[in-house]
C-alpha positions as CSV (number, residue, x, y, z in Angstrom):
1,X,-16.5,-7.6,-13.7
2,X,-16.7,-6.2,-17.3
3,X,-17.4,-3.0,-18.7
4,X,-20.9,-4.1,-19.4
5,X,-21.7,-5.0,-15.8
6,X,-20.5,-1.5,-15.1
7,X,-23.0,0.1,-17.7
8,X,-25.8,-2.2,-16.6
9,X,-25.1,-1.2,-12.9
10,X,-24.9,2.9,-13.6
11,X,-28.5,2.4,-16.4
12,X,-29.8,0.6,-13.3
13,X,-29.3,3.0,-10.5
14,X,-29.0,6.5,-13.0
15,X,-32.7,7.2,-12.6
16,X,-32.9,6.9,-8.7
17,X,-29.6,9.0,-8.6
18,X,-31.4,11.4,-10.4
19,X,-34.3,11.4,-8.1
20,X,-31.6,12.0,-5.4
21,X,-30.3,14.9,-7.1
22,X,-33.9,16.7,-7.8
23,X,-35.4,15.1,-4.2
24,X,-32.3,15.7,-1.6
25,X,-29.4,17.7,-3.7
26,X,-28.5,19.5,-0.5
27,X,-27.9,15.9,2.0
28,X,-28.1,13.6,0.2
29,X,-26.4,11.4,2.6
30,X,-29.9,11.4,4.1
31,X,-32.2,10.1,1.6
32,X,-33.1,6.8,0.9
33,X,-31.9,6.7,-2.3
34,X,-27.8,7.0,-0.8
35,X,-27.4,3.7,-2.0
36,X,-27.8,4.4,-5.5
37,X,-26.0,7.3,-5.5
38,X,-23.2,5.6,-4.3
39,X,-23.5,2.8,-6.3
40,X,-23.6,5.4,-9.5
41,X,-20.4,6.8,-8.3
42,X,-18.1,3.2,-8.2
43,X,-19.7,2.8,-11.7
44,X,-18.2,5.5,-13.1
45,X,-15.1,5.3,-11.7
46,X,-14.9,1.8,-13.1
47,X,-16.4,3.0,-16.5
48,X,-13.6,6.3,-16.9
49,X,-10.7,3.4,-16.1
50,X,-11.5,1.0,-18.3
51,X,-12.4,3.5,-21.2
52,X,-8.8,5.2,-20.0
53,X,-7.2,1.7,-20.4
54,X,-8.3,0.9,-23.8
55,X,-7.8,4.3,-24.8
56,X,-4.4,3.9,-24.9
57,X,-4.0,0.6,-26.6
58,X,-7.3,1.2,-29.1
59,X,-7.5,4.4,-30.0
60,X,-8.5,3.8,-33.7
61,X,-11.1,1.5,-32.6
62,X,-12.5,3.3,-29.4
63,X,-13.6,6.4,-31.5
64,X,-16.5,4.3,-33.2
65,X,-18.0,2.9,-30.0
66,X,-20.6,5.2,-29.4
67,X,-22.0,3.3,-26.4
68,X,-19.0,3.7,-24.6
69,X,-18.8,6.9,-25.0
70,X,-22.1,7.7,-23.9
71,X,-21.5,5.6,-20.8
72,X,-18.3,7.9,-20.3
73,X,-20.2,10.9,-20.4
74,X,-22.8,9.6,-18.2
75,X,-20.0,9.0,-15.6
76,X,-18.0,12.3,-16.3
77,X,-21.1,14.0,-15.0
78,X,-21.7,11.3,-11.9
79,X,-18.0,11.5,-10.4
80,X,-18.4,15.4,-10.5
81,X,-21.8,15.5,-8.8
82,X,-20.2,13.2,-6.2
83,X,-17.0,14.8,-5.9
84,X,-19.4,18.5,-5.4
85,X,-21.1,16.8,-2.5
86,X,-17.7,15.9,-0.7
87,X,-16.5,19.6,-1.3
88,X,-19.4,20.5,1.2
């Protein structure tokens, strides 16, 4: 898959993981929006590795892609929400 599939998948499912969050925050396991959530989290780990990977060969280039970044940020905050309801 490329990075775009990635940001199409997260734009896709970001709204309903939001509704999760505001919905079902405390079990979220339980609501029928799961699905997306989880489907937000492999998006943003596959988002952070690819932007990690041309990081380090592009880094001139990489600064300018403001898309990218956004999508980075967007999955910064997804993998921490995730990671928050695996601490519980």
């Amino acid at each position: 898959m490329t990075v775009q599939t990635y940001i199409a998948m997260q734009k896709l499912h970001r709204s309903f993981f939001a509704r999760l969050m505001l919905e079902n925050a405390a079990n979220p396991y339980q609501s029928p929006f799961f699905q997306s959530f989880v489907s937000t989290y492999h998006s943003a780990v596959k988002i952070m590795g690819l932007v990690r990977e041309v990081q380090k060969t592009k880094v001139v280039e990489i600064e300018s892609l403001h898309p990218l970044w956004s999508s980075s940020l967007v999955s910064a905050v997804s993998k921490v929400m995730h990671c928050a309801f695996q601490a519980d």
